[in-house]
NUVO-646517 format. One record per residue: x, y, z of N, C-alpha, C in turn. Coordinates in steps of 0.1 Angstrom, whole numbers, plus 5000, padded with zeros to 4 digits. Example, Ala and Ser with C-alpha at 12.3 -4.5 7.8 and 13.67 -1.06 7.14 Angstrom:
(site (5132; 4943; 5078); (5123; 4955; 5078); (5132; 4967; 5078))
(site (5128; 4978; 5071); (5137; 4989; 5071); (5129; 5000; 5079))
END
This chain:
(site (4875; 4808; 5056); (4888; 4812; 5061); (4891; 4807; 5075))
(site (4900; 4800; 5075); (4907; 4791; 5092); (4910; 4801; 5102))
(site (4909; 4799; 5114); (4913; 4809; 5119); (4929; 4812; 5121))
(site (4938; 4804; 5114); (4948; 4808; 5115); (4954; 4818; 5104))
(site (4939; 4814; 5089); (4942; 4825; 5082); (4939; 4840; 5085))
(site (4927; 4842; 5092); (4924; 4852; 5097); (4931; 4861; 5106))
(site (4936; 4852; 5114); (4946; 4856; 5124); (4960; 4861; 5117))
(site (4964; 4857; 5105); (4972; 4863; 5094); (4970; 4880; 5092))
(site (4957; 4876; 5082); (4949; 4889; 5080); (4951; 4899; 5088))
(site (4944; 4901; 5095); (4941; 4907; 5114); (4958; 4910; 5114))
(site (4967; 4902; 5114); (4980; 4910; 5116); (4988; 4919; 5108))
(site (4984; 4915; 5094); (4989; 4923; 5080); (4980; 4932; 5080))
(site (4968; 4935; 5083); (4968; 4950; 5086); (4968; 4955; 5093))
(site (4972; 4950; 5107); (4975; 4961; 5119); (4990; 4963; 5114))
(site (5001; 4951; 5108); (5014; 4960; 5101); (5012; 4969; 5093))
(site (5004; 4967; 5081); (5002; 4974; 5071); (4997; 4992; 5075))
(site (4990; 4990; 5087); (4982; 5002; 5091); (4997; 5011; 5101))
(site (5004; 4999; 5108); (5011; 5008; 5112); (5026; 5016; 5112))
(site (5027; 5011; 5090); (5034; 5015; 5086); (5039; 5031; 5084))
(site (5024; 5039; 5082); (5022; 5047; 5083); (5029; 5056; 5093))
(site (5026; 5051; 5105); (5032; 5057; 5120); (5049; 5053; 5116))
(site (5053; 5046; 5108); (5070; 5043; 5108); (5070; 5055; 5100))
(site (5065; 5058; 5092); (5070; 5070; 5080); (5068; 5083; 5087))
(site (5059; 5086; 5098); (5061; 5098; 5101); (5069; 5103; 5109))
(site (5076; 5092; 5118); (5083; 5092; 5130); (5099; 5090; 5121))
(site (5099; 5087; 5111); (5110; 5089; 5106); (5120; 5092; 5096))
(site (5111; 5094; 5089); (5110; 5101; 5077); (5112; 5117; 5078))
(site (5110; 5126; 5088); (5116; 5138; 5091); (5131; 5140; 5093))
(site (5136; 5126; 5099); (5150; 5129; 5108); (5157; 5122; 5091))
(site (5153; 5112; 5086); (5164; 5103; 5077); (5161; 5111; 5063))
(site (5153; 5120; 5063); (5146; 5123; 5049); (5140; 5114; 5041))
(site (5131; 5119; 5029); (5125; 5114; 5019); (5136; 5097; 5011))
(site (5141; 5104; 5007); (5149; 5093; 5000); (5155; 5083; 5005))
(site (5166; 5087; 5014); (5169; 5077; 5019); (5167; 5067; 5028))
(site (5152; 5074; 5035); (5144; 5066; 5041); (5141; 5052; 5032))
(site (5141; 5056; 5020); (5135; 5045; 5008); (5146; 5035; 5007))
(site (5156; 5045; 5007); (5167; 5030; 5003); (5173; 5022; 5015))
(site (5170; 5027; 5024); (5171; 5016; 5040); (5161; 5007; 5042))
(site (5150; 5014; 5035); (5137; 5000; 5038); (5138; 4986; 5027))
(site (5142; 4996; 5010); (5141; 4987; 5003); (5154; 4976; 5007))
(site (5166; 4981; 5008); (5176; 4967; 5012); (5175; 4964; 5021))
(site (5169; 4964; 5034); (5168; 4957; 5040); (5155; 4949; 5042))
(site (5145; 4952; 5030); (5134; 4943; 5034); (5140; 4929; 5020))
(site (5151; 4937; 5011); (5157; 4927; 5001); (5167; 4917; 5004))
(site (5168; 4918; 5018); (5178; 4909; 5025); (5168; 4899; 5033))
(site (5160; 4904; 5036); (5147; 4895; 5044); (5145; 4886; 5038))
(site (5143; 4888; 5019); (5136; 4878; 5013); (5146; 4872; 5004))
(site (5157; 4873; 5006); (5168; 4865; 5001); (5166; 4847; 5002))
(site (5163; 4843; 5016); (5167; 4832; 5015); (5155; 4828; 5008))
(site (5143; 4832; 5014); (5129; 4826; 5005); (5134; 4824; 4988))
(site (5139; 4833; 4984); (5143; 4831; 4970); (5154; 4821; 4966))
(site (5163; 4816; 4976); (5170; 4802; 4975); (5160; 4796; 4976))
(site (5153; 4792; 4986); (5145; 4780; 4993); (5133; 4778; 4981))
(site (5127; 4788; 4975); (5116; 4787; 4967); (5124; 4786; 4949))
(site (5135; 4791; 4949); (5140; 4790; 4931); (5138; 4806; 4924))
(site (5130; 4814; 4933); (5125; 4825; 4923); (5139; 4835; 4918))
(site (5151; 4828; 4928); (5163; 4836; 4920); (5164; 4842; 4906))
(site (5167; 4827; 4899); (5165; 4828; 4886); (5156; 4831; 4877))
(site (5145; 4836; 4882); (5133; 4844; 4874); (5138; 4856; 4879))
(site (5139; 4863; 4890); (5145; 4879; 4890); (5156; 4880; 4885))
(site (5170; 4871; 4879); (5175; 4874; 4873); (5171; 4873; 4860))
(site (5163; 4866; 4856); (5160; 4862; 4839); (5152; 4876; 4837))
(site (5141; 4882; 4845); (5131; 4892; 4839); (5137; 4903; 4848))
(site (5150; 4906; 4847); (5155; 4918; 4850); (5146; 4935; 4846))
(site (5146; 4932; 4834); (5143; 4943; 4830); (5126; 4947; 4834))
(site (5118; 4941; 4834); (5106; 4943; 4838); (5101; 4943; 4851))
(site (5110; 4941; 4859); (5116; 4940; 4873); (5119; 4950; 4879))
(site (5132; 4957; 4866); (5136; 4972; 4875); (5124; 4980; 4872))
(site (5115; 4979; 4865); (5106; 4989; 4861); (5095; 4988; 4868))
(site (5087; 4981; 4875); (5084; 4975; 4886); (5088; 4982; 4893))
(site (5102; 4979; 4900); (5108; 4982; 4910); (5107; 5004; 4910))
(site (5108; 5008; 4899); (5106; 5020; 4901); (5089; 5024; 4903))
(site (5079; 5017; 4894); (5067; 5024; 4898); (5065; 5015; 4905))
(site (5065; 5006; 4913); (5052; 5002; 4925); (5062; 5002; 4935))
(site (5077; 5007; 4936); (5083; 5007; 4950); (5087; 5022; 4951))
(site (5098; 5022; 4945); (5104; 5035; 4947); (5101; 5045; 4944))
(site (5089; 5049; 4936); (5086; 5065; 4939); (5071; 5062; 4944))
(site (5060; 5055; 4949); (5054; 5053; 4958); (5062; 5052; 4974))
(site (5068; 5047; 4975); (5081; 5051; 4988); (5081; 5067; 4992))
(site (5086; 5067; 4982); (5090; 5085; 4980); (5078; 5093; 4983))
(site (5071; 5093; 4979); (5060; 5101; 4978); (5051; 5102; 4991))
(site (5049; 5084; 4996); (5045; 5086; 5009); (5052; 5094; 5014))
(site (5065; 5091; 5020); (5074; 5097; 5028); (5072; 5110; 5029))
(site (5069; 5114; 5015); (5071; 5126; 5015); (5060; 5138; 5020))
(site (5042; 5130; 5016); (5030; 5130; 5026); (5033; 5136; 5036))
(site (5039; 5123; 5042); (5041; 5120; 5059); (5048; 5131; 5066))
(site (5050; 5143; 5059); (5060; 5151; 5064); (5049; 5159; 5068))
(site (5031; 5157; 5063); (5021; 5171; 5069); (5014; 5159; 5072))
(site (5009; 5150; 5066); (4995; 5147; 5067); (4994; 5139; 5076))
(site (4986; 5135; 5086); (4981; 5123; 5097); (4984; 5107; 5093))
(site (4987; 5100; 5096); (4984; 5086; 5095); (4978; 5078; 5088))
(site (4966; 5084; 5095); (4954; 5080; 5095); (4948; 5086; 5080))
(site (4950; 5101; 5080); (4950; 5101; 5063); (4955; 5095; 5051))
(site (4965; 5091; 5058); (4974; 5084; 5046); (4969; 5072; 5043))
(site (4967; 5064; 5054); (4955; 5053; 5051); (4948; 5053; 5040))
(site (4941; 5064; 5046); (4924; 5065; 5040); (4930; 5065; 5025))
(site (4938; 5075; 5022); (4942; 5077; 5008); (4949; 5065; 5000))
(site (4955; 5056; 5009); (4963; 5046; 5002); (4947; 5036; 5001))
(site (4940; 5037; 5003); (4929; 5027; 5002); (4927; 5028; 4991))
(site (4928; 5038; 4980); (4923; 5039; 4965); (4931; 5033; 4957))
(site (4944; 5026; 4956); (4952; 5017; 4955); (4942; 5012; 4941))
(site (4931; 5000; 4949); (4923; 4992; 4940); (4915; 5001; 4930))
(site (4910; 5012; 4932); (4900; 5017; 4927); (4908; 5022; 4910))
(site (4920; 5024; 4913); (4931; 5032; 4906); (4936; 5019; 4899))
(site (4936; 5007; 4901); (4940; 4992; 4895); (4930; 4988; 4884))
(site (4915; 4988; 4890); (4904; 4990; 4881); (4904; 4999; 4872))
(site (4905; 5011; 4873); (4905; 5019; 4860); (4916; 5017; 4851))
(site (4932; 5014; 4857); (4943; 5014; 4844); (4937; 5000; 4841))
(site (4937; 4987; 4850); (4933; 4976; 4837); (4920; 4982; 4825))
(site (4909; 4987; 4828); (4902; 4988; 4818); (4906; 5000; 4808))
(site (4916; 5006; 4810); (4922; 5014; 4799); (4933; 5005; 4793))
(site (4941; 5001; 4800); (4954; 4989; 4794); (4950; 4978; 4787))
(site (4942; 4971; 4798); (4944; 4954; 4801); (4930; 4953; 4790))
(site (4923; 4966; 4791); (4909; 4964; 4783); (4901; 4954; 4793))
(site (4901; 4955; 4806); (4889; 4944; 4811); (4877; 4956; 4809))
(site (4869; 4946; 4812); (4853; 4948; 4811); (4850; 4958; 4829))
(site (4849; 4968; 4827); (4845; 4976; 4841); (4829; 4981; 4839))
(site (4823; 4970; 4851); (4807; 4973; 4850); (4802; 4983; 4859))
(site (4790; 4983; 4856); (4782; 4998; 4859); (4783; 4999; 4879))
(site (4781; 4988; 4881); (4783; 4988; 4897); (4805; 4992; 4899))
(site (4810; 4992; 4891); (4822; 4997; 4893); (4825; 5010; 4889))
(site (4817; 5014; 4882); (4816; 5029; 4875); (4813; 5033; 4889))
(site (4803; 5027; 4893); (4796; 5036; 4910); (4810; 5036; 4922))
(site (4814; 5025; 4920); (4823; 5028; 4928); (4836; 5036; 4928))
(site (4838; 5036; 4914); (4851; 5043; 4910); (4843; 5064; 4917))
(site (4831; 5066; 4910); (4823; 5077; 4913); (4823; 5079; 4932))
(site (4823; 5071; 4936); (4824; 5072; 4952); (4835; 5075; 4958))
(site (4847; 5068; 4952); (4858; 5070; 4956); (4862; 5084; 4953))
(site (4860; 5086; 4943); (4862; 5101; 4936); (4860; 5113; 4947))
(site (4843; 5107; 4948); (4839; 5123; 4961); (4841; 5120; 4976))
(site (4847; 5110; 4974); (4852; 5108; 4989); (4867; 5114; 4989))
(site (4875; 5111; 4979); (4893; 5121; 4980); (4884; 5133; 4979))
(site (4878; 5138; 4975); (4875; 5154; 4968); (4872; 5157; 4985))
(site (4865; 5152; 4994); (4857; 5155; 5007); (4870; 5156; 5015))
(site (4877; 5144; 5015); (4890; 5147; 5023); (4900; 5158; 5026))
(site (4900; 5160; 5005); (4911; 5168; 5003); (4908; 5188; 5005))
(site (4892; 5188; 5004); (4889; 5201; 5011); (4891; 5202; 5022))
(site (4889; 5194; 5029); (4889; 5191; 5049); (4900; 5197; 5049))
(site (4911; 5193; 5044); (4927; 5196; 5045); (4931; 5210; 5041))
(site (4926; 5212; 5029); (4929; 5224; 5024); (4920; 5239; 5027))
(site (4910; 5236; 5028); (4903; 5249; 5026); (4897; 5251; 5040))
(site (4901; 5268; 5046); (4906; 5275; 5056); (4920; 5270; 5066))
(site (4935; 5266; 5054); (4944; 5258; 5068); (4954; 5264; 5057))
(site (4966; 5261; 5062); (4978; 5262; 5057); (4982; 5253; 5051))
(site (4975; 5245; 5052); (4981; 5232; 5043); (4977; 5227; 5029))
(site (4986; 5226; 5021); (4986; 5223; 5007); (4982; 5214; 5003))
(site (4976; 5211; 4986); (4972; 5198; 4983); (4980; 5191; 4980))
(site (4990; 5198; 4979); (5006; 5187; 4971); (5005; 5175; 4981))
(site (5009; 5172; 4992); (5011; 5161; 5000); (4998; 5149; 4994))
(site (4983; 5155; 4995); (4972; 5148; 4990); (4976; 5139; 4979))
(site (4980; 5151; 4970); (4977; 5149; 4954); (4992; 5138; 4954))
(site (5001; 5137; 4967); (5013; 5130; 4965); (5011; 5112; 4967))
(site (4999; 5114; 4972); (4996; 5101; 4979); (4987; 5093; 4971))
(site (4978; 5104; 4965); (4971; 5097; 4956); (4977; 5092; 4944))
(site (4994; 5098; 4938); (4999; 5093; 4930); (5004; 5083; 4934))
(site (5008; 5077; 4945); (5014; 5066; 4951); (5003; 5055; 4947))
(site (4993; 5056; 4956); (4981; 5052; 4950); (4980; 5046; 4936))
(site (4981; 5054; 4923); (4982; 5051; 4915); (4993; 5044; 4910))
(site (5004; 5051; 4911); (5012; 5034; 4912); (5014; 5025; 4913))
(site (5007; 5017; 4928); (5001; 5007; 4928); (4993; 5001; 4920))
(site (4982; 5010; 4917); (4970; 5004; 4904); (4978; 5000; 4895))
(site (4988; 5008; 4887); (4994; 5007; 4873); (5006; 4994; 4875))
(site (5012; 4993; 4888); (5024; 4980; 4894); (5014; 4967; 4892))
(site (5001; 4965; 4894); (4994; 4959; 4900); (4988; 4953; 4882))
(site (4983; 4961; 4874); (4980; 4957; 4861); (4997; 4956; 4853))
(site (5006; 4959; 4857); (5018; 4954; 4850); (5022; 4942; 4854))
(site (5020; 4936; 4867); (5028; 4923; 4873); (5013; 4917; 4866))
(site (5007; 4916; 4862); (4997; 4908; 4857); (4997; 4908; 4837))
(site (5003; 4916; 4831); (5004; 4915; 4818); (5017; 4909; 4819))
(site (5029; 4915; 4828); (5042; 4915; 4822); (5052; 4903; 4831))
(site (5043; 4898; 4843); (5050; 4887; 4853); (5040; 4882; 4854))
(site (5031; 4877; 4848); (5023; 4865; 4855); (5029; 4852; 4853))
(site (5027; 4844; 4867); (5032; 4831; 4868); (5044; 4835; 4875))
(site (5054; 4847; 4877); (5062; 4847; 4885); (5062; 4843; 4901))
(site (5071; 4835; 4905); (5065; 4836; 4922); (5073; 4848; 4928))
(site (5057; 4849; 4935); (5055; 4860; 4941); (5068; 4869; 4953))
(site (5076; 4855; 4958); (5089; 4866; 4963); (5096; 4868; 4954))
(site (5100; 4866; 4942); (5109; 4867; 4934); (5103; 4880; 4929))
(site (5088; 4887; 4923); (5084; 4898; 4924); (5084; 4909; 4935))
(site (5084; 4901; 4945); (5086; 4917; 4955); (5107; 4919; 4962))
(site (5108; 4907; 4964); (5126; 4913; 4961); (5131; 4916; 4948))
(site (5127; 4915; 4938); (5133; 4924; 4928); (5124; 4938; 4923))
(site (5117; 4942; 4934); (5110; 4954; 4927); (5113; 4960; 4940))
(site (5119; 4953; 4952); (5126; 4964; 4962); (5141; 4964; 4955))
(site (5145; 4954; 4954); (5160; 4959; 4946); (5164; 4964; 4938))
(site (5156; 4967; 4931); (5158; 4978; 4918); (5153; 4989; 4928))
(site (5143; 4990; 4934); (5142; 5005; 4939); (5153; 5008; 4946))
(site (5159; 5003; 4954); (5168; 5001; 4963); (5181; 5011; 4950))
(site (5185; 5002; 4943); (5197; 5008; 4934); (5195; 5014; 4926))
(site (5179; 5017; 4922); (5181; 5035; 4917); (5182; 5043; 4924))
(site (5176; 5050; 4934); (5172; 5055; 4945); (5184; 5062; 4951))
(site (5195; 5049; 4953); (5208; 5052; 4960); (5216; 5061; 4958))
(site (5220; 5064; 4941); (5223; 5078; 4938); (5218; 5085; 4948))
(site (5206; 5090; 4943); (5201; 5102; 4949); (5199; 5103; 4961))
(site (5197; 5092; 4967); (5199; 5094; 4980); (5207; 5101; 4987))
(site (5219; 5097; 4986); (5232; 5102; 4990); (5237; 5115; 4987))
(site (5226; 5123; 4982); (5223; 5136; 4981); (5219; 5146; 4989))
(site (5212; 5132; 4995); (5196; 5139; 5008); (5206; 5131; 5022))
(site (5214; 5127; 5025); (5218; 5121; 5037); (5217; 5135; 5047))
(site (5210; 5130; 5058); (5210; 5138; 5073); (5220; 5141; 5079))
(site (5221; 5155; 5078); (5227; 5164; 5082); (5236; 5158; 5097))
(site (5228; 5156; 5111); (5229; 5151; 5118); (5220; 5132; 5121))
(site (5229; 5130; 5128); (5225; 5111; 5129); (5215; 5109; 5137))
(site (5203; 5102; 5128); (5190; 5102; 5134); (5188; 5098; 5146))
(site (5178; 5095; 5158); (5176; 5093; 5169); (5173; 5078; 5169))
(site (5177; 5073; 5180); (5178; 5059; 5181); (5160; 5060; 5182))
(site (5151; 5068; 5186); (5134; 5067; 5183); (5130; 5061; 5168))
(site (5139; 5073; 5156); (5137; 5072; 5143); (5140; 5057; 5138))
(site (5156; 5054; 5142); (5162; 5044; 5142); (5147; 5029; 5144))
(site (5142; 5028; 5153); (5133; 5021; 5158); (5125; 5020; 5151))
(site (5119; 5034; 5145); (5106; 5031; 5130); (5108; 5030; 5121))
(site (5125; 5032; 5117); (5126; 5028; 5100); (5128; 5015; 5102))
(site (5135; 5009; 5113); (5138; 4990; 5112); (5126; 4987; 5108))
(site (5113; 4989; 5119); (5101; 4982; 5115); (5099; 4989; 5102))
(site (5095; 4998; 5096); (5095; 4997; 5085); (5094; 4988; 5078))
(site (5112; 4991; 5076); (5116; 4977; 5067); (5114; 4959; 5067))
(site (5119; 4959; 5085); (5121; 4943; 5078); (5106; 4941; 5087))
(site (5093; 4948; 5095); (5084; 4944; 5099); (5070; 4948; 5088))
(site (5072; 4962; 5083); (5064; 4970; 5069); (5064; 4963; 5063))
(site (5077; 4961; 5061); (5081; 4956; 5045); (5080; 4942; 5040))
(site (5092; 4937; 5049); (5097; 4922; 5047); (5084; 4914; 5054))
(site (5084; 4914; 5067); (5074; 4907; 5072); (5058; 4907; 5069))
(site (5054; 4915; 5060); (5042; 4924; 5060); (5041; 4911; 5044))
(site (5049; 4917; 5037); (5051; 4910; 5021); (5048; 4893; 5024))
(site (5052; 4885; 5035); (5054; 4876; 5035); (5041; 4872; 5040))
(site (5035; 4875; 5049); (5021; 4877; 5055); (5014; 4875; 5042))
(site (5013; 4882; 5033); (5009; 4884; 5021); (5011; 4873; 5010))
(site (5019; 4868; 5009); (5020; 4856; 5004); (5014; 4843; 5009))
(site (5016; 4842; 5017); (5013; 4830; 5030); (4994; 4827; 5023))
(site (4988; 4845; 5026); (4970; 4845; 5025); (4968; 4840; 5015))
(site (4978; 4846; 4999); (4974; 4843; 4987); (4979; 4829; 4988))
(site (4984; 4824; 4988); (4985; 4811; 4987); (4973; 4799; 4994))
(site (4973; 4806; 5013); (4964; 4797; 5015); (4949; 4800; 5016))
(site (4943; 4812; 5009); (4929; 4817; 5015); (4926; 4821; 4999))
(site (4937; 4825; 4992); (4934; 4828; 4981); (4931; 4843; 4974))
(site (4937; 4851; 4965); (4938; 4865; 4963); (4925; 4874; 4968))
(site (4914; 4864; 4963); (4901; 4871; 4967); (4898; 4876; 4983))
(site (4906; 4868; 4989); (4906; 4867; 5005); (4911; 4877; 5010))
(site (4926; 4878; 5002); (4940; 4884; 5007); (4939; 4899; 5003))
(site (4932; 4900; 4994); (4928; 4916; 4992); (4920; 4923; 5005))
(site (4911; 4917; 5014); (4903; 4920; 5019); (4915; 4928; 5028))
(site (4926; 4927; 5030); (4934; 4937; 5043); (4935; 4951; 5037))
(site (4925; 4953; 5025); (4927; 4966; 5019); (4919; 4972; 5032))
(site (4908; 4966; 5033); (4899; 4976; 5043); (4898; 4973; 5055))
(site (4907; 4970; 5059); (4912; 4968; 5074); (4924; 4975; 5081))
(site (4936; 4982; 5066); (4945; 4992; 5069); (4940; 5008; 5071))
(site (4935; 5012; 5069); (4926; 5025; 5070); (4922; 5027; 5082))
(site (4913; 5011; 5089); (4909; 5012; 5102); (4919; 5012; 5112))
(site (4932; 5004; 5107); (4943; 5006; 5118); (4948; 5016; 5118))
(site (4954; 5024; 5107); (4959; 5031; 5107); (4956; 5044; 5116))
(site (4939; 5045; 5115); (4935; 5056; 5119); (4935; 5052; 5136))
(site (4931; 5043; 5142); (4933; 5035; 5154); (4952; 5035; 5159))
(site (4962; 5035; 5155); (4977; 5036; 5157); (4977; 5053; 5156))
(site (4975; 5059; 5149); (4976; 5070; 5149); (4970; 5080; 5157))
(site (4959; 5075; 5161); (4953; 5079; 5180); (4954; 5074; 5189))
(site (4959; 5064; 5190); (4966; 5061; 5202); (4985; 5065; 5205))
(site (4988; 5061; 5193); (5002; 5064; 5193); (5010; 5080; 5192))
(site (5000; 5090; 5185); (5004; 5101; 5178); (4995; 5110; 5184))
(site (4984; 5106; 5189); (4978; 5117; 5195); (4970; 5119; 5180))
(site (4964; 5120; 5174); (4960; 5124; 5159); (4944; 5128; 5163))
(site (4937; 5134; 5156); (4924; 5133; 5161); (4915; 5144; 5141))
(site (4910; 5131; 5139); (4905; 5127; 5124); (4890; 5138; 5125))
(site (4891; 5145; 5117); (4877; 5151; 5114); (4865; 5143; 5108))
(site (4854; 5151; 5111); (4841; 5138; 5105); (4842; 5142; 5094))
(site (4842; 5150; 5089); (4848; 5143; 5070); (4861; 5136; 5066))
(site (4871; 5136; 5078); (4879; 5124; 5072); (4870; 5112; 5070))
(site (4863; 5112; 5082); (4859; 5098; 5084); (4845; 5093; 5075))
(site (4841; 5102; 5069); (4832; 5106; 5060); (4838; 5102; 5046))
(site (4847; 5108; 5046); (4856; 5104; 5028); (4857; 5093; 5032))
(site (4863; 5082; 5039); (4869; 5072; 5044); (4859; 5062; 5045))
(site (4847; 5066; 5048); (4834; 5056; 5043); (4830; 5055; 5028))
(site (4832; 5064; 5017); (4834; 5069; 5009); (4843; 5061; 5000))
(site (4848; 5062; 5003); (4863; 5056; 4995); (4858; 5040; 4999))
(site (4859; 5037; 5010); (4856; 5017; 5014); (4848; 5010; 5007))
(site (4834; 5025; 5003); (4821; 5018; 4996); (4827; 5016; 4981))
(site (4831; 5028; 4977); (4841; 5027; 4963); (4848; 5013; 4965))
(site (4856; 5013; 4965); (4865; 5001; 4970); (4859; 4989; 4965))
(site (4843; 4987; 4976); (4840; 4975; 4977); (4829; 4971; 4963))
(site (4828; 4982; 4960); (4818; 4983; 4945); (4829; 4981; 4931))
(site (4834; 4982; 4937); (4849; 4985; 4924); (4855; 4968; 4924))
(site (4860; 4964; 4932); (4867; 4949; 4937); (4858; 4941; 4934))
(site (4838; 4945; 4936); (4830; 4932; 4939); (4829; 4925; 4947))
(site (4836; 4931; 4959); (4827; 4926; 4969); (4816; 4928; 4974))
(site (4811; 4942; 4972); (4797; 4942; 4976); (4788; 4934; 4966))
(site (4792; 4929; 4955); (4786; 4920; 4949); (4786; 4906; 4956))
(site (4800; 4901; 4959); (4796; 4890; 4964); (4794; 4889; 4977))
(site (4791; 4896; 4984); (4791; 4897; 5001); (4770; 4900; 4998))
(site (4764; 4905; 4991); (4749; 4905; 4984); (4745; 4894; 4981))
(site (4756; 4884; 4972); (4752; 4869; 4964); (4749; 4862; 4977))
(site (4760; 4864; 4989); (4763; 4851; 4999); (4751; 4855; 5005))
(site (4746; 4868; 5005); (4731; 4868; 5017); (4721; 4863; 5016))
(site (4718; 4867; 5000); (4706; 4859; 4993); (4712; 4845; 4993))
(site (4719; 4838; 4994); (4722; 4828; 4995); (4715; 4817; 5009))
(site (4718; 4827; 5018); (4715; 4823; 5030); (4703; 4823; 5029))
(site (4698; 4833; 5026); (4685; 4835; 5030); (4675; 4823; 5023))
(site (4683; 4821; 5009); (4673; 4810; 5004); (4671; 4796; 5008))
(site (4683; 4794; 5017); (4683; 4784; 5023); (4679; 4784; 5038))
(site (4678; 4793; 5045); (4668; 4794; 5055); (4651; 4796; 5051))
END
């Protein structure tokens, strides 16, 4: 990896981590919903021209339909749901929880996609497991606070897993902006109804104002595009790695910015979950192969 790819990396997950901090800061004042449909058009205007300049127009209009559906599970009610989190839970939690993303990708492909999930993935999927279970007592048991927000995040979570084995059965070979502007645009124009249900009462604060822009065109738009750039030049295997680099930001923006202050069983589940993660993906497989590697040649 070049250092200019790294230096990519390194930034898509300090955005990615400090998406989190945009959802809590503003997501109270704009509400749940419509927070979703300001991020999704405007991060669908961001990627407009790429989709002249690259051609993927005409694939988001040709695979419309697999698209809006897309656009509802891996944007718009993963949107929602965060958002909706963010109204108890820390940051920094949301992180940790959005880290199971992969773990939840591995299990629907091996139920869907039928891939082969080996015994070192079974361990990780098992880690992941008692690491949310560790978190989600932390939270709940002696507090006022409910598992719904948890249990909201981890469905997000799984959305991603199930968005993630569908763009691979049902878009492969699509380029890749033509898949993320038409799965914010469809979320964008279901969403809108109901939005306009939920509009705030009173006009948000030019503060809120400030975290939903980034959000959108810095979360969203600029974050998506970071993301393409790795896959293309460092390659998927690479570009995954900002999974476990968002958790650490997150939880880092959220104490510096929010004042937040993470229990040692957050941070406990959160090692938990990473090792899951990295047992599940294979990288602790190949990050094992590269050592003995070294070593055989020293």
């Amino acid at each position: 990896m070049t250092s200019r790819e790294l230096g990519a990396l390194l930034l898509l997950g300090a955005i990615w981590g400090a998406s989190f901090i945009f959802m809590r800061v503003a997501a109270p004042e704009f509400g749940i919903l419509p927070l979703v449909v300001l991020r999704t058009s405007l991060a669908t205007l961001v990627f407009l021209p790429f989709l002249f300049l690259t051609g993927g127009g005409r694939q988001m209009v040709k695979l419309w339909k697999p698209m809006c559906l897309l656009g509802a599970i891996n944007t718009a009610v993963p949107f929602a749901l965060f958002n909706f989190a963010s109204l108890q839970l820390q940051s920094g939690v949301l992180a940790i929880l959005n880290a199971t993303a992969p773990m939840f990708a591995a299990m629907f492909a091996f139920i869907w996609l039928r891939e082969r999930l080996g015994k070192l993935a079974i361990v990780g999927l098992m880690c992941g497991f008692v690491g949310v279970v560790v978190i989600s007592l932390d939270k709940t048991l002696g507090s006022q606070l409910s598992i719904v927000p948890v249990l909201a995040v981890l469905g997000a979570a799984g959305c991603y897993g199930w968005g993630a084995c569908m763009m691979k059965k049902s878009l492969a070979g699509v380029k890749p902006v033509a898949v993320a502007a038409g799965s914010q645009f469809w979320a964008s124009l279901l969403l809108t109804p109901f939005a306009l249900l939920q509009l705030p009462q009173a006009w948000p604060s030019s503060l809120a104002w400030m975290n939903a822009l980034a959000l959108a065109l810095v979360g969203t738009g600029l974050a998506y595009l970071l993301y393409f750039f790795l896959i293309a030049s460092a390659g998927p295997a690479k570009a995954v790695m900002v999974g476990y680099l968002v958790p650490l930001f997150g939880i880092a923006w959220g104490v510096i910015f929010l004042n937040e202050i993470l229990s040692v069983w957050d941070f406990c589940g959160g090692l938990l979950i990473l090792l899951g993660i990295s047992f599940t993906t294979g990288v602790a497989q190949r990050v094992a192969h590269w050592a003995k590697q070294r070593l055989v040649v020293n």
